[in-house]
CHARMM internal coordinates of N, CA and C (Angstrom, degrees):
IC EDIT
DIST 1 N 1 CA 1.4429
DIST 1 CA 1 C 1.5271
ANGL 1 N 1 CA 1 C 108.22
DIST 1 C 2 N 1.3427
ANGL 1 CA 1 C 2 N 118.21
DIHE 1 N 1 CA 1 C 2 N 150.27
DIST 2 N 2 CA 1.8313
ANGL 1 C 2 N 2 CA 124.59
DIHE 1 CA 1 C 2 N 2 CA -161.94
DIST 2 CA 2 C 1.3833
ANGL 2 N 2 CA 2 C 82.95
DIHE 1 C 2 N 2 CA 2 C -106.94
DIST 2 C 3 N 1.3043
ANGL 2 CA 2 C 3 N 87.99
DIHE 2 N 2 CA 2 C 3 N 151.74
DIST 3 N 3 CA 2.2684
ANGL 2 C 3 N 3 CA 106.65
DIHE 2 CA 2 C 3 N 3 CA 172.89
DIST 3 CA 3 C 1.5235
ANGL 3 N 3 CA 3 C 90.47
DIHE 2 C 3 N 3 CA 3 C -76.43
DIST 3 C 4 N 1.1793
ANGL 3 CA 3 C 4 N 96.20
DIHE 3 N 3 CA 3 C 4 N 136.16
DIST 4 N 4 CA 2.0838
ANGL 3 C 4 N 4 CA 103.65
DIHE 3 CA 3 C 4 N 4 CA 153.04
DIST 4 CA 4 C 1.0860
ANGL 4 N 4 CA 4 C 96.98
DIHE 3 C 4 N 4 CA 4 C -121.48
DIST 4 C 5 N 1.7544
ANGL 4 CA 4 C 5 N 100.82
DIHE 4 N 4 CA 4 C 5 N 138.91
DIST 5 N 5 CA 1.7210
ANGL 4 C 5 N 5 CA 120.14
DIHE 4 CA 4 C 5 N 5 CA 156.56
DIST 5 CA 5 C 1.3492
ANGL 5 N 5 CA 5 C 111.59
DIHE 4 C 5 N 5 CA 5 C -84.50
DIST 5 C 6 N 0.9191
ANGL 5 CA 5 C 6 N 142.43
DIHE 5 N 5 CA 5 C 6 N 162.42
DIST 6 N 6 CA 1.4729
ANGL 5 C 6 N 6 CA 163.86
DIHE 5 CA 5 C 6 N 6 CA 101.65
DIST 6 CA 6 C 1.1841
ANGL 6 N 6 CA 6 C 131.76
DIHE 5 C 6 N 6 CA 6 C -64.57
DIST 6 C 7 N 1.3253
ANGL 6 CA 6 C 7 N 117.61
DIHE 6 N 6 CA 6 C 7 N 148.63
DIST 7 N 7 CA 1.3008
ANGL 6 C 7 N 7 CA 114.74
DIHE 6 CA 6 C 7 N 7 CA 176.40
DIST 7 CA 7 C 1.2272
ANGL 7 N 7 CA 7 C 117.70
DIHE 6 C 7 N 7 CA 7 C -110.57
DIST 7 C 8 N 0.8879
ANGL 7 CA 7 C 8 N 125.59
DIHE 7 N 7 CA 7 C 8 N 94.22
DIST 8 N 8 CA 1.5564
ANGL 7 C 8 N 8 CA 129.61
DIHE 7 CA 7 C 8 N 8 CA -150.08
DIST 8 CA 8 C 2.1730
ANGL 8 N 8 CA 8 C 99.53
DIHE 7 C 8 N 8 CA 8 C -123.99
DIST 8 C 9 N 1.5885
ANGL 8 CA 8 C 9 N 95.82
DIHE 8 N 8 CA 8 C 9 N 116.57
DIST 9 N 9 CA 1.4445
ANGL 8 C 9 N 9 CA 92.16
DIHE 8 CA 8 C 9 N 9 CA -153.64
DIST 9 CA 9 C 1.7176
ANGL 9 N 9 CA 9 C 120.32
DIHE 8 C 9 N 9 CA 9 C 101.28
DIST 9 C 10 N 0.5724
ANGL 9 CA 9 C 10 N 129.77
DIHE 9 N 9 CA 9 C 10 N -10.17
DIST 10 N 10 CA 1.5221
ANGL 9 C 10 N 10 CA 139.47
DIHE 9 CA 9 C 10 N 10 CA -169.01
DIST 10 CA 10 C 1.3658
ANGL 10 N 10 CA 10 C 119.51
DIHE 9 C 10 N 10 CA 10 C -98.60
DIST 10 C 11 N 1.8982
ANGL 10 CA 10 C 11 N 101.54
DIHE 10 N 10 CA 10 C 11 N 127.64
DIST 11 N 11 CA 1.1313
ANGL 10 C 11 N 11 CA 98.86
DIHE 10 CA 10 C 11 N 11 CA -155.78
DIST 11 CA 11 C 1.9166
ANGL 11 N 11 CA 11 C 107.57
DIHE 10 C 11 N 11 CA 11 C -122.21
DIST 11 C 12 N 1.5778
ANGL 11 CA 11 C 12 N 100.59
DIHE 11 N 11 CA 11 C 12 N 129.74
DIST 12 N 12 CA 1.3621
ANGL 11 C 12 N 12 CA 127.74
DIHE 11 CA 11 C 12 N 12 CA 163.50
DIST 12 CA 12 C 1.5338
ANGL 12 N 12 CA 12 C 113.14
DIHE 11 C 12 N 12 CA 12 C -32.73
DIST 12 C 13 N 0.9784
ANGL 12 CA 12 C 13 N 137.43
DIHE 12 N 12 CA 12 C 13 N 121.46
DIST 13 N 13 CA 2.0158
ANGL 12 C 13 N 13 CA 126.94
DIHE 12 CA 12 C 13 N 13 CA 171.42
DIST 13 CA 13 C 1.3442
ANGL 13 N 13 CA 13 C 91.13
DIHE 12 C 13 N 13 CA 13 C -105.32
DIST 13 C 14 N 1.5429
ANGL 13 CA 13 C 14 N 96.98
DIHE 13 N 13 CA 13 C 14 N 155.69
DIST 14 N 14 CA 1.6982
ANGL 13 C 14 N 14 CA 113.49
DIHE 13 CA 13 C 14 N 14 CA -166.03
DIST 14 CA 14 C 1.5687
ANGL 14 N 14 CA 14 C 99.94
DIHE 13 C 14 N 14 CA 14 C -102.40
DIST 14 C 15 N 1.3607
ANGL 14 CA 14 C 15 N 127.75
DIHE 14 N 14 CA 14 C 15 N 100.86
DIST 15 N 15 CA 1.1845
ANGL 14 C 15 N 15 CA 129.29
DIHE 14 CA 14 C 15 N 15 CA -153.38
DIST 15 CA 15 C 1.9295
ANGL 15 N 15 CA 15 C 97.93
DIHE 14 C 15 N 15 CA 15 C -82.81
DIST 15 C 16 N 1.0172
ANGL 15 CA 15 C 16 N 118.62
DIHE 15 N 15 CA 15 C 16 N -30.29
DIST 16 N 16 CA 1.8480
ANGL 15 C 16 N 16 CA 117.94
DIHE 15 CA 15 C 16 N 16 CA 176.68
DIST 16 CA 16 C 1.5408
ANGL 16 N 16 CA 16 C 108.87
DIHE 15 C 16 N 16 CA 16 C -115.92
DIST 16 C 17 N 1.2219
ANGL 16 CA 16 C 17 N 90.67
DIHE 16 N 16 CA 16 C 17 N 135.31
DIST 17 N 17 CA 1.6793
ANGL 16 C 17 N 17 CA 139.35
DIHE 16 CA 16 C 17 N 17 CA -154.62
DIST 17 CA 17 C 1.7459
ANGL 17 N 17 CA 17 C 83.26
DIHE 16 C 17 N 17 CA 17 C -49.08
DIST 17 C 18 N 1.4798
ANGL 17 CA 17 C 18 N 91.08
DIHE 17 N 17 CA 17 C 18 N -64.75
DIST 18 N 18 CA 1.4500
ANGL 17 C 18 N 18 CA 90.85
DIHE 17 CA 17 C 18 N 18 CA -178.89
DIST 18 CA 18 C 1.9584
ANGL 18 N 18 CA 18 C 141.78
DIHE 17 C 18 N 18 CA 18 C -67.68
DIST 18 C 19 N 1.3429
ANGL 18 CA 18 C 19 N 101.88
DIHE 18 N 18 CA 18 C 19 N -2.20
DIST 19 N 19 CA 1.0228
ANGL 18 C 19 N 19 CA 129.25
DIHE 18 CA 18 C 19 N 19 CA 153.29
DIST 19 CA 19 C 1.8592
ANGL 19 N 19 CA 19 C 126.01
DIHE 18 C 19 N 19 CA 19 C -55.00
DIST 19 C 20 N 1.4613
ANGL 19 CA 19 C 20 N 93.60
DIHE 19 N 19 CA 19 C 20 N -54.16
DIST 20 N 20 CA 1.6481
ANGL 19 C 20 N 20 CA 99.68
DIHE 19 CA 19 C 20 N 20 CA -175.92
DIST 20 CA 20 C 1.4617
ANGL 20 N 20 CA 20 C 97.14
DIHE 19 C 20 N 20 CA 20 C -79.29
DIST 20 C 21 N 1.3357
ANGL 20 CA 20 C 21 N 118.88
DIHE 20 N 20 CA 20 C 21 N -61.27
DIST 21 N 21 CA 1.7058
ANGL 20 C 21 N 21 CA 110.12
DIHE 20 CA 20 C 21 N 21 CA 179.09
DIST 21 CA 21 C 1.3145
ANGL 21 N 21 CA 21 C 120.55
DIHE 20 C 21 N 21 CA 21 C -40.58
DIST 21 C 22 N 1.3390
ANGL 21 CA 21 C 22 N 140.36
DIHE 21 N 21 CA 21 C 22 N 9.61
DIST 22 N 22 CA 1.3417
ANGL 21 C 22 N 22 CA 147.97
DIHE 21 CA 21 C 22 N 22 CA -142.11
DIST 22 CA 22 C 1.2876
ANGL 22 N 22 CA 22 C 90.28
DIHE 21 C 22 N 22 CA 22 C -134.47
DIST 22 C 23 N 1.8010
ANGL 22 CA 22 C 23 N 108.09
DIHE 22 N 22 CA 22 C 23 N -67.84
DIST 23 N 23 CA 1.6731
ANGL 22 C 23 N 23 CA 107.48
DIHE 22 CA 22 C 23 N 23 CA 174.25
DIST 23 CA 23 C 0.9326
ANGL 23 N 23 CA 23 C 115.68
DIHE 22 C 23 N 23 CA 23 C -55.66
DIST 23 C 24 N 1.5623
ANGL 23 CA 23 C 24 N 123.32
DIHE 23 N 23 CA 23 C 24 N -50.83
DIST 24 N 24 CA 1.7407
ANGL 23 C 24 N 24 CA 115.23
DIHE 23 CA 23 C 24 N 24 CA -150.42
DIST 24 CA 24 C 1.9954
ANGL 24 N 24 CA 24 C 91.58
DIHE 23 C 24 N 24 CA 24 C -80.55
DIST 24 C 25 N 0.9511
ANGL 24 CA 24 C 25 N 121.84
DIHE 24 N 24 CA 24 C 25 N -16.26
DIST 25 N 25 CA 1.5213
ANGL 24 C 25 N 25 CA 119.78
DIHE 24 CA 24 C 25 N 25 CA 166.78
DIST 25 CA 25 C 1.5839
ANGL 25 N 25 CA 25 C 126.55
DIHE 24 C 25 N 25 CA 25 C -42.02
DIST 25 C 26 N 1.9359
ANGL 25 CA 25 C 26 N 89.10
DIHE 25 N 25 CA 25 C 26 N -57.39
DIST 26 N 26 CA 1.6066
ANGL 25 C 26 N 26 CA 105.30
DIHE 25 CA 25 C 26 N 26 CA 163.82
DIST 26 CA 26 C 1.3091
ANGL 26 N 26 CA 26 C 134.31
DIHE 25 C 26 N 26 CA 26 C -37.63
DIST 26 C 27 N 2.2778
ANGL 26 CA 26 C 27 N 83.82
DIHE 26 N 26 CA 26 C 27 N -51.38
DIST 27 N 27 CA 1.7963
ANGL 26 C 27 N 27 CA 99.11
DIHE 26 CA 26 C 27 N 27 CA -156.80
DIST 27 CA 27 C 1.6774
ANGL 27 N 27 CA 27 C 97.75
DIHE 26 C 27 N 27 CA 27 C -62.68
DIST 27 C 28 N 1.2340
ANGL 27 CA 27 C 28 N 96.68
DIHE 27 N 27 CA 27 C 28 N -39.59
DIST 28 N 28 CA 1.3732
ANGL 27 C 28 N 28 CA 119.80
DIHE 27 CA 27 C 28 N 28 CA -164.75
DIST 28 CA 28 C 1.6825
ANGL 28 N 28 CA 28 C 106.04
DIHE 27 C 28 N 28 CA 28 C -38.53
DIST 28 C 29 N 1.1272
ANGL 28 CA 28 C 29 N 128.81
DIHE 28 N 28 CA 28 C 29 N -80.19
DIST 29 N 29 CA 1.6365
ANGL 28 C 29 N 29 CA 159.58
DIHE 28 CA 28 C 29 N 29 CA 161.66
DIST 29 CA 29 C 1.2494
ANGL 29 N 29 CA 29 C 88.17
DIHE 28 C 29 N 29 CA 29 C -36.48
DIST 29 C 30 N 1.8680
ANGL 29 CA 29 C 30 N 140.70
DIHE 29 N 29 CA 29 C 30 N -63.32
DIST 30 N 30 CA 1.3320
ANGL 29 C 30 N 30 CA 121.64
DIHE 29 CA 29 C 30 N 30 CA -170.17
DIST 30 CA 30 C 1.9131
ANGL 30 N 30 CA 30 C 119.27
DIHE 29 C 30 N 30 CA 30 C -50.67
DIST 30 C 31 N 1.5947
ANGL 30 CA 30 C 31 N 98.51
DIHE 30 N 30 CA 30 C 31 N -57.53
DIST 31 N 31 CA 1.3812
ANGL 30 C 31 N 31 CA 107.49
DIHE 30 CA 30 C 31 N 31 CA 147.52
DIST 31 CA 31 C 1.3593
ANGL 31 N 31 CA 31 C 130.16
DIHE 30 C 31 N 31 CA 31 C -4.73
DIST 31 C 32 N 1.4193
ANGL 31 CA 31 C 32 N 102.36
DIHE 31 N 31 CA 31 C 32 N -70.92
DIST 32 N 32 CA 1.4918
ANGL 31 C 32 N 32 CA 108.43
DIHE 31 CA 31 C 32 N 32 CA -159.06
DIST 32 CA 32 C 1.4576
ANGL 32 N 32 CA 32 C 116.14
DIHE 31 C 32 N 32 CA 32 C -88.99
DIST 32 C 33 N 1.3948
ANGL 32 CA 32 C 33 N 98.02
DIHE 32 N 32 CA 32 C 33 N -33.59
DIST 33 N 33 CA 1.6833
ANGL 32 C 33 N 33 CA 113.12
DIHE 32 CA 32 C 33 N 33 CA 150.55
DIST 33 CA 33 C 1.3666
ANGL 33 N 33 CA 33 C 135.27
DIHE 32 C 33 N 33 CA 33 C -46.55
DIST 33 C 34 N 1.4381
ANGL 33 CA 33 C 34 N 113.25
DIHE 33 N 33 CA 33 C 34 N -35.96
DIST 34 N 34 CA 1.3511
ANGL 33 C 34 N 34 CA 150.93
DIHE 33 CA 33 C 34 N 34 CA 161.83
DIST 34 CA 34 C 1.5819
ANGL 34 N 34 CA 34 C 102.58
DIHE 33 C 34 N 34 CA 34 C -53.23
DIST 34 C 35 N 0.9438
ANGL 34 CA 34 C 35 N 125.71
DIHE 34 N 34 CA 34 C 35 N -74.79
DIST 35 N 35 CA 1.6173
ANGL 34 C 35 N 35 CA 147.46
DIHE 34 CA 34 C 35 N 35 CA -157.93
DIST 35 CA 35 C 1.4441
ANGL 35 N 35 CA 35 C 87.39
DIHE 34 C 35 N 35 CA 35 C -69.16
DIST 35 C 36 N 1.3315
ANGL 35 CA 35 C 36 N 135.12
DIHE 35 N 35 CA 35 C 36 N -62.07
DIST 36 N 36 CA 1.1429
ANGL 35 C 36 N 36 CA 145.26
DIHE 35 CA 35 C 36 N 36 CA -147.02
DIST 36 CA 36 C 1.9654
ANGL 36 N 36 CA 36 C 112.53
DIHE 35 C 36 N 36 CA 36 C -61.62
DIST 36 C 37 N 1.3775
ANGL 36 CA 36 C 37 N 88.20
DIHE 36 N 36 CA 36 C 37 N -40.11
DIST 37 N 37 CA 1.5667
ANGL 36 C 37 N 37 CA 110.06
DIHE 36 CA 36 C 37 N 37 CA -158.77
DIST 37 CA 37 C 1.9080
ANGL 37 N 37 CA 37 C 95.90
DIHE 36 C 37 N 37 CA 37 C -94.66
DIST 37 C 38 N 1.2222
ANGL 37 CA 37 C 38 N 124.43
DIHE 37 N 37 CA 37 C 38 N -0.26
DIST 38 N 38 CA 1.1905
ANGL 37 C 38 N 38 CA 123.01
DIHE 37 CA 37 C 38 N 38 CA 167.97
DIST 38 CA 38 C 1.9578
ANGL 38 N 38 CA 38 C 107.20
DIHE 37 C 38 N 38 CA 38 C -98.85
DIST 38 C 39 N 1.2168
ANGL 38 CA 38 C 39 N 110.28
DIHE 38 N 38 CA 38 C 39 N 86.01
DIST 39 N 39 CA 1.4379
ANGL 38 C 39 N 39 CA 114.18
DIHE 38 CA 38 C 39 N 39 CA -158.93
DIST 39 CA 39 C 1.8146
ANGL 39 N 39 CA 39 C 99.92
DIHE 38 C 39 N 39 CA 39 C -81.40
DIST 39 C 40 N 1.3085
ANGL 39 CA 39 C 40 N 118.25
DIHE 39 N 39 CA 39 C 40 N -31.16
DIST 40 N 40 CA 1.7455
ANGL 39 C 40 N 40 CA 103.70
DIHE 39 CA 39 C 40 N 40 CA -164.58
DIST 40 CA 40 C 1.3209
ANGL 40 N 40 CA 40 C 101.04
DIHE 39 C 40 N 40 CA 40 C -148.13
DIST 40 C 41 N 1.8524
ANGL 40 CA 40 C 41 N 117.18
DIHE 40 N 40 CA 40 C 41 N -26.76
DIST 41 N 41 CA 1.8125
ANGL 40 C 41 N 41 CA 92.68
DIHE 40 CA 40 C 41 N 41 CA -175.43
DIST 41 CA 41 C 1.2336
ANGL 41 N 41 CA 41 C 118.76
DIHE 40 C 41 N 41 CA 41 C -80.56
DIST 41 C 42 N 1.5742
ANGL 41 CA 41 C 42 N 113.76
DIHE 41 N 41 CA 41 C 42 N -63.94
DIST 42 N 42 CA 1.3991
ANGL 41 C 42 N 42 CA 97.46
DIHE 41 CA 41 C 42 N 42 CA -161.16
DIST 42 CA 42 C 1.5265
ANGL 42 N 42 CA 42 C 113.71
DIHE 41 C 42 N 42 CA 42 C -123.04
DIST 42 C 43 N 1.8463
ANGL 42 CA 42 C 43 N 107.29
DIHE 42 N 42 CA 42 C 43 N 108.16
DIST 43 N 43 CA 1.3633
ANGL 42 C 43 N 43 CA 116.30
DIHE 42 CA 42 C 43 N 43 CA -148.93
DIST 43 CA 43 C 1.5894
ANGL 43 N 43 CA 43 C 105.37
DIHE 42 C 43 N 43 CA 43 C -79.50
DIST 43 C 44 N 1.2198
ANGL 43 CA 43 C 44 N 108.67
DIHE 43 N 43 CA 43 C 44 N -20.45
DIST 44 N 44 CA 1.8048
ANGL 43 C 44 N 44 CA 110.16
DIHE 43 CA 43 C 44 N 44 CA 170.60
DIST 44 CA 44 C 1.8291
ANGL 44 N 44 CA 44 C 108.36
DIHE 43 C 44 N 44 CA 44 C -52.26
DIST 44 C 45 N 1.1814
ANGL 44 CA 44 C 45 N 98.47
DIHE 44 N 44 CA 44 C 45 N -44.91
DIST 45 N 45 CA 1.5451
ANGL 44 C 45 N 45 CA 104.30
DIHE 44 CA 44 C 45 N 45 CA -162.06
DIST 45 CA 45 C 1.7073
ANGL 45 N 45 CA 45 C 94.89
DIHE 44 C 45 N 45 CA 45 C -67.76
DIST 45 C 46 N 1.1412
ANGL 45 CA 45 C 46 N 117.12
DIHE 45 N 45 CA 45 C 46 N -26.08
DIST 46 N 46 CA 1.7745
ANGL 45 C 46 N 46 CA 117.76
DIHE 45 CA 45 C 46 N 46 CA -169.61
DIST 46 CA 46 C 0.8041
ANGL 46 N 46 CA 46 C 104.88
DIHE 45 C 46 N 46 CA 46 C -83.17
DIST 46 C 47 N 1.6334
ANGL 46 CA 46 C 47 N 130.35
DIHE 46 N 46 CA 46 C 47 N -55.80
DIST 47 N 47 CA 1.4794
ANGL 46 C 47 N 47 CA 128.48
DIHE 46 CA 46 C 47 N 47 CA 148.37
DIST 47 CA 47 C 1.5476
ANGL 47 N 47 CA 47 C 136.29
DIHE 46 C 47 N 47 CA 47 C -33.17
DIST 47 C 48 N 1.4357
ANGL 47 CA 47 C 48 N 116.91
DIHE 47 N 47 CA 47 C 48 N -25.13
DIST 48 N 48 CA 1.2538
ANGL 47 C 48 N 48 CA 131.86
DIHE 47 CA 47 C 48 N 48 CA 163.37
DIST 48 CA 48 C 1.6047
ANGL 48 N 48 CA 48 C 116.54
DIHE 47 C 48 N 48 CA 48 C -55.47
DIST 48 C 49 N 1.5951
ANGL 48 CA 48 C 49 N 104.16
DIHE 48 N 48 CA 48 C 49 N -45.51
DIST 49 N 49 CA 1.4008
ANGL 48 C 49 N 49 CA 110.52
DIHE 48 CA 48 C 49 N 49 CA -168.99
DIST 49 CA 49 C 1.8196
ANGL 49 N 49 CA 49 C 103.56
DIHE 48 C 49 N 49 CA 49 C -100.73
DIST 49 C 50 N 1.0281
ANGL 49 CA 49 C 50 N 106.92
DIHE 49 N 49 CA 49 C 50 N -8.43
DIST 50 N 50 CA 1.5815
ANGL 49 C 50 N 50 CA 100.00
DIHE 49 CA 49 C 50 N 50 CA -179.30
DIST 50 CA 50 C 2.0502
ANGL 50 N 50 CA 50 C 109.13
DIHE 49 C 50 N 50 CA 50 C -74.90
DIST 50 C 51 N 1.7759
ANGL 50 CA 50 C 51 N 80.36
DIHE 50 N 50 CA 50 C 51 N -40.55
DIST 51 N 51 CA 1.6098
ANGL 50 C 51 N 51 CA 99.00
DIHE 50 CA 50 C 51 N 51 CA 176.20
DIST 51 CA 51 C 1.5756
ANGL 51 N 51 CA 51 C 109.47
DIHE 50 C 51 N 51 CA 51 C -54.83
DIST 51 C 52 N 1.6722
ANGL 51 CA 51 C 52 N 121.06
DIHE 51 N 51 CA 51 C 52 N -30.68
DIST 52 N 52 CA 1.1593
ANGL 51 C 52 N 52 CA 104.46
DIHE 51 CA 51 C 52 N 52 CA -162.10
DIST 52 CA 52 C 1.3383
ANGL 52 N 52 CA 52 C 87.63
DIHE 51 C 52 N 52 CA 52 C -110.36
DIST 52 C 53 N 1.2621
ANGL 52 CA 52 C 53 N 145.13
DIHE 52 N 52 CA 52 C 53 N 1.72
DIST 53 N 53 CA 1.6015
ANGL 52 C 53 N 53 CA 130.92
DIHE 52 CA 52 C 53 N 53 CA 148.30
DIST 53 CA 53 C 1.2168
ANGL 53 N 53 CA 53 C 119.69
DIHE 52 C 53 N 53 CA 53 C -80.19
DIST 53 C 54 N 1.4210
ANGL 53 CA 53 C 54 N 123.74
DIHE 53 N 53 CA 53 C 54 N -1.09
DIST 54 N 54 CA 1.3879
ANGL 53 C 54 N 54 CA 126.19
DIHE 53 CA 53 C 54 N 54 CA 172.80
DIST 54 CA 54 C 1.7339
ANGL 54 N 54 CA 54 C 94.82
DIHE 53 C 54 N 54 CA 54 C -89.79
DIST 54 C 55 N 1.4681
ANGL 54 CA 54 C 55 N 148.72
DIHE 54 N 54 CA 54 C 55 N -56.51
DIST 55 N 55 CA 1.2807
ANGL 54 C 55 N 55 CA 164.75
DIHE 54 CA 54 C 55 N 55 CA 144.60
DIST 55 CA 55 C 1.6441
ANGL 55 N 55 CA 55 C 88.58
DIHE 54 C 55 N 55 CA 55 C -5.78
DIST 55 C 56 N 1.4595
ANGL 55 CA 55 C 56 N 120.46
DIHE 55 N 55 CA 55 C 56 N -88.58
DIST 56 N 56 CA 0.9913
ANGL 55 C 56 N 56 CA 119.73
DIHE 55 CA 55 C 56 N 56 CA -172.90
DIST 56 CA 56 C 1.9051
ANGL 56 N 56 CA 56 C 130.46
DIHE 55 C 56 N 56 CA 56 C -43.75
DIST 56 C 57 N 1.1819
ANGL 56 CA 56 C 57 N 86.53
DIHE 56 N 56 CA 56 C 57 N -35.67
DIST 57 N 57 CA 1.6980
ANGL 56 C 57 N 57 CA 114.21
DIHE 56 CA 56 C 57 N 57 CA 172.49
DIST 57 CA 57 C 1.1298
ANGL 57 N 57 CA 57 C 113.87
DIHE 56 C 57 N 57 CA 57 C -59.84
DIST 57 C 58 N 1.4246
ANGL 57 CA 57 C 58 N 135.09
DIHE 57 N 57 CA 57 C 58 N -59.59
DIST 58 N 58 CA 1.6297
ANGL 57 C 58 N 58 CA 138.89
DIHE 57 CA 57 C 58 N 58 CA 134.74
DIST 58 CA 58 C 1.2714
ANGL 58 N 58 CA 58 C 125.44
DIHE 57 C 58 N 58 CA 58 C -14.48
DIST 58 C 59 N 1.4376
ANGL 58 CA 58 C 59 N 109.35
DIHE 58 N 58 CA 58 C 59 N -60.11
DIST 59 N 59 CA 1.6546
ANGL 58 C 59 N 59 CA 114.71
DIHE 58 CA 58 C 59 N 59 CA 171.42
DIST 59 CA 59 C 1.4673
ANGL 59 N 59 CA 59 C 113.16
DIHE 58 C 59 N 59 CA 59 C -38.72
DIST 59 C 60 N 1.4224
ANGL 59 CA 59 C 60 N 106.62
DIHE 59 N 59 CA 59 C 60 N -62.56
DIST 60 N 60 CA 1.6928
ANGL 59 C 60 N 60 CA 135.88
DIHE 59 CA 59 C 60 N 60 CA -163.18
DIST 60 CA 60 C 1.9382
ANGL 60 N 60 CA 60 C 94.78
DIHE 59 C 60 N 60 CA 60 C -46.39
DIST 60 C 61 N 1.6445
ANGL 60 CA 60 C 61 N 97.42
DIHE 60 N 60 CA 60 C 61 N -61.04
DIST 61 N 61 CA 1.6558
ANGL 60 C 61 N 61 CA 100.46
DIHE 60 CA 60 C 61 N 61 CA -171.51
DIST 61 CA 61 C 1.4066
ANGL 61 N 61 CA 61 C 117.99
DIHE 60 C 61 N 61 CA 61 C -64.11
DIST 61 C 62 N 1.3660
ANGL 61 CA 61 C 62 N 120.21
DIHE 61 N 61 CA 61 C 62 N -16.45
DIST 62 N 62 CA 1.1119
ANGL 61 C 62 N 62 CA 117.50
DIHE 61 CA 61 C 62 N 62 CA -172.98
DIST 62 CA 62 C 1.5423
ANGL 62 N 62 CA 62 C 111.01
DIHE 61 C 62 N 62 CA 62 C -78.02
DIST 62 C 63 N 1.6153
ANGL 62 CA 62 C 63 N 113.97
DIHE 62 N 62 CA 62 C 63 N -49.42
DIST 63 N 63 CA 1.7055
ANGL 62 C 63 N 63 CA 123.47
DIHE 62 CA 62 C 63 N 63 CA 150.79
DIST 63 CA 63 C 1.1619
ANGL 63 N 63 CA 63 C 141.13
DIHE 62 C 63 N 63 CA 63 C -53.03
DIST 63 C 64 N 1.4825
ANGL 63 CA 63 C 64 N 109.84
DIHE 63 N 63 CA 63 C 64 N -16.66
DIST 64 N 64 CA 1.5094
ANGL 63 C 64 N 64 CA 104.19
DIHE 63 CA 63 C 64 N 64 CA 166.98
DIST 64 CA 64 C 1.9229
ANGL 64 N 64 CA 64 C 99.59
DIHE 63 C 64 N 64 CA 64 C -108.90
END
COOR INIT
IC SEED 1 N 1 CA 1 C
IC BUILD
């Protein structure tokens, strides 16, 4: 019997410009949507996602 790899974890690159601005648009809004809808318990986790729509937000300006 032959070994198989997998790629398990493995990541796709977004070869048109306009492709990633499209995602990181999404991630962006999922994020903030995310952050938004956690109103009082757990403020790390809101902060978690604000941090990574601010990350993402950076991305965005740097491509357009």
């Amino acid at each position: 019997m032959e070994n198989q790899y997998c790629k398990v974890g493995s990541v796709t690159s977004i070869l048109a410009e306009n492709q990633a601005i499209t995602l990181l648009e999404y991630q962006y809004q999922c994020f903030m949507e995310r952050a938004a809808n956690i109103k009082y318990g757990n403020t790390r986790l809101r902060e978690f996602f604000e941090s990574k729509a601010e990350k993402t937000k950076k991305k965005l300006d740097e491509l357009s």
